[in-house]
C-alpha positions, -999 to 999 in steps of 0.1 A, spaced: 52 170 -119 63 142 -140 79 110 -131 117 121 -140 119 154 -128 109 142 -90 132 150 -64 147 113 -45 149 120 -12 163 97 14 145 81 41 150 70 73 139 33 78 132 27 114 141 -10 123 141 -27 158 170 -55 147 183 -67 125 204 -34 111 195 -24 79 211 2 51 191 37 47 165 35 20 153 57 -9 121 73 -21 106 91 -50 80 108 -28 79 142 -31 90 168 1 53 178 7 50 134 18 64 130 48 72 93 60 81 72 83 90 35 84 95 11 107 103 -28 107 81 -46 136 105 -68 155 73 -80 179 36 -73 177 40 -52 208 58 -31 187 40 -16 164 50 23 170 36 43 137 -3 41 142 -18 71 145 -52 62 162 -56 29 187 -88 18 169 -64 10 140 -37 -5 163 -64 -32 179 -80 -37 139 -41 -45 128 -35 -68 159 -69 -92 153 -56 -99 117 -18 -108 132 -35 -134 151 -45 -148 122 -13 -154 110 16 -174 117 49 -158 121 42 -127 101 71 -102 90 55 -68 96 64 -35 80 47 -1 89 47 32 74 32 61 77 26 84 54 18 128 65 8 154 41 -15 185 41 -51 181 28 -62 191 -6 -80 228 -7 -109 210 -17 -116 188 16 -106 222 37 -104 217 74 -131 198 78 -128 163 98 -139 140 99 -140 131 63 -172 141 42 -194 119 20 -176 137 -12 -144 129 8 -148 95 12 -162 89 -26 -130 106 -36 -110 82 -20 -129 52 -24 -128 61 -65 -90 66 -64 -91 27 -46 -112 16 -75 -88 28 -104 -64 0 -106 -60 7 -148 -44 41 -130 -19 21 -118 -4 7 -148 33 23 -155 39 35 -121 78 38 -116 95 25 -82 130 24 -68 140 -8 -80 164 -19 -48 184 -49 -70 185 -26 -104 193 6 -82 173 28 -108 134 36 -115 113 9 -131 82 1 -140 61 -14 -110 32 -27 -129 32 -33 -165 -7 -41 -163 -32 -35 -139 -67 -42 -135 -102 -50 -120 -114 -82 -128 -147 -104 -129 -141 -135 -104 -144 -164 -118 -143 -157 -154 -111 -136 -152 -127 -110 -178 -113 -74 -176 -134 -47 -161 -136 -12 -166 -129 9 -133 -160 17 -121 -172 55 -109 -189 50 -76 -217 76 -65 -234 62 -39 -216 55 -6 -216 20 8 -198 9 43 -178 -18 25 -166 -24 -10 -152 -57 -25 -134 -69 -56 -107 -89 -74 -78 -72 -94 -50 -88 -115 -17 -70 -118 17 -80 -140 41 -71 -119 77 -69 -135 93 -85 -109 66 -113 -98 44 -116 -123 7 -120 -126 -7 -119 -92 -46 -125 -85 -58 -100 -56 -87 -99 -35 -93 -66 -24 -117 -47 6 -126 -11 16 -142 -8 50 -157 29 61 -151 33 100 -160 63 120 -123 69 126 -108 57 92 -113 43 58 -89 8 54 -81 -10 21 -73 -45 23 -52 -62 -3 -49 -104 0 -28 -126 -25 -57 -151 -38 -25 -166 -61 9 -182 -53 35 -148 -52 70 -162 -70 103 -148 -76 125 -167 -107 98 -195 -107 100 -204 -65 71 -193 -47 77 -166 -22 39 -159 -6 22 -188 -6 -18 -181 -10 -34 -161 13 3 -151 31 3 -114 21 -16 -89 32 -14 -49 28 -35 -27 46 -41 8 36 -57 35 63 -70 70 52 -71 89 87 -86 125 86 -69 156 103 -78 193 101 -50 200 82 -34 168 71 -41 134 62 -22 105 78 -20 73 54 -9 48 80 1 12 59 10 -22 75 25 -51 55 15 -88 72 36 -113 52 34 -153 64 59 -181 50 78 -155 28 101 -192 19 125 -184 -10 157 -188 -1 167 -162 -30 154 -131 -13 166 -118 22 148 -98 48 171 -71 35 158 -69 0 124 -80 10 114 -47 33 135 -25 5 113 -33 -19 84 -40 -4 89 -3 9 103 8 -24 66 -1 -39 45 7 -13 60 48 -22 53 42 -58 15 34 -45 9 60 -19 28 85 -44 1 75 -69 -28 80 -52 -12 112 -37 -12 126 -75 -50 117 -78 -60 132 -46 -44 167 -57 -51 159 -94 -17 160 -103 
């Protein structure tokens, strides 16, 4: 299924306050998502397992004032992790590979919220050696660590080239990617995440039959005066489909 000829459905986005329009979504019917915008850190309502509830709430801590957006992501398993749960080493290299292949990532198409069309999320994207800034390849990992680490830089068309320091941390109930700004995030040359102020967090959870992809943004000091809350969770969410939609199309080889 290409790019064009996916159906846009529309989405629900469950909000505490302030009211917000209904958003839309290029993920497929076989996704199913919900969202919500976290008014309070006693409101966090999506997670599906308490162990990543009380992993999400020692990293709010750390931050001041966050604006926090859930979602969570439902679809059936591929045919070729069966029923089996939790997931299997072959399961979890799978996933950790499809975590690795930023270059995959380059072209992806999002609702574009201002432009009210698709457009192009990243125009490049990459793993990179830290501090030399060379290009890497993506690397094909065979052997199965607890915890992976590396830095990325990705052009995105709306804020530019953004340095990213990126985690993967095996559980016994989940596997979580960790995304961090290492550089200034800015929007028509003002800064809108300072260093350090925005994190995403990815977690692969493992059913019988489906897979839950639970994701929480954290975002400190989002300061430019240019971009409401409005705008900021509709695109935020508007990416964060284009992602999960992308790594959707690797796990079923699509």
């Amino acid at each position: 299924m290409n790019q064009l000829s996916m159906v846009i459905t529309i989405v629900i986005i469950t909000i505490a306050s302030p009211q917000f329009a209904f958003g839309y979504s290029i993920l497929p019917d076989a996704v199913m998502c919900k969202k919500h915008l976290i008014a309070s850190t006693d409101d966090v309502e999506l997670s599906p397992h308490q162990a990543i509830t009380s992993y999400i709430m020692s990293t709010i801590t750390l931050l001041k004032n966050p604006v926090m957006l859930e979602a969570l992501y439902t679809f059936k398993k591929p045919k070729t992790m069966g029923m089996r749960c939790p997931f299997n080493t072959a399961d979890k290299l799978v996933i950790i590979n499809i975590l690795h292949s930023l270059r995959s990532m380059e072209g992806i198409k999002y609702y574009s919220h201002t432009r009210k069309r698709l457009h192009t999320l990243f125009e490049k994207s990459y793993i990179i050696q830290y501090p030399s800034m060379k290009q890497a390849d993506d690397p094909v990992i065979t052997v199965l660590n607890k915890t992976y680490s590396f830095y990325s830089l990705q052009k995105d068309t709306t804020f530019g080239k953004i340095l990213y320091y990126n985690t993967i941390e095996l559980t016994n109930n989940f596997i979580v990617f960790h995304v961090q700004n290492v550089t200034t995030v800015t929007y028509t040359m003002f800064p809108v995440m300072n260093r350090g102020k925005f994190h995403l967090f990815i977690f692969f959870v493992c059913n019988p039959n489906t897979i839950e992809i639970y994701c929480m943004y954290l975002i400190s000091e989002s300061n430019n005066p240019f971009i409401s809350l409005e705008v900021l969770t509709e695109s935020l969410y508007n990416r964060l489909d284009a992602i999960i939609l992308a790594m959707y199309k690797k796990l079923f080889a699509l």
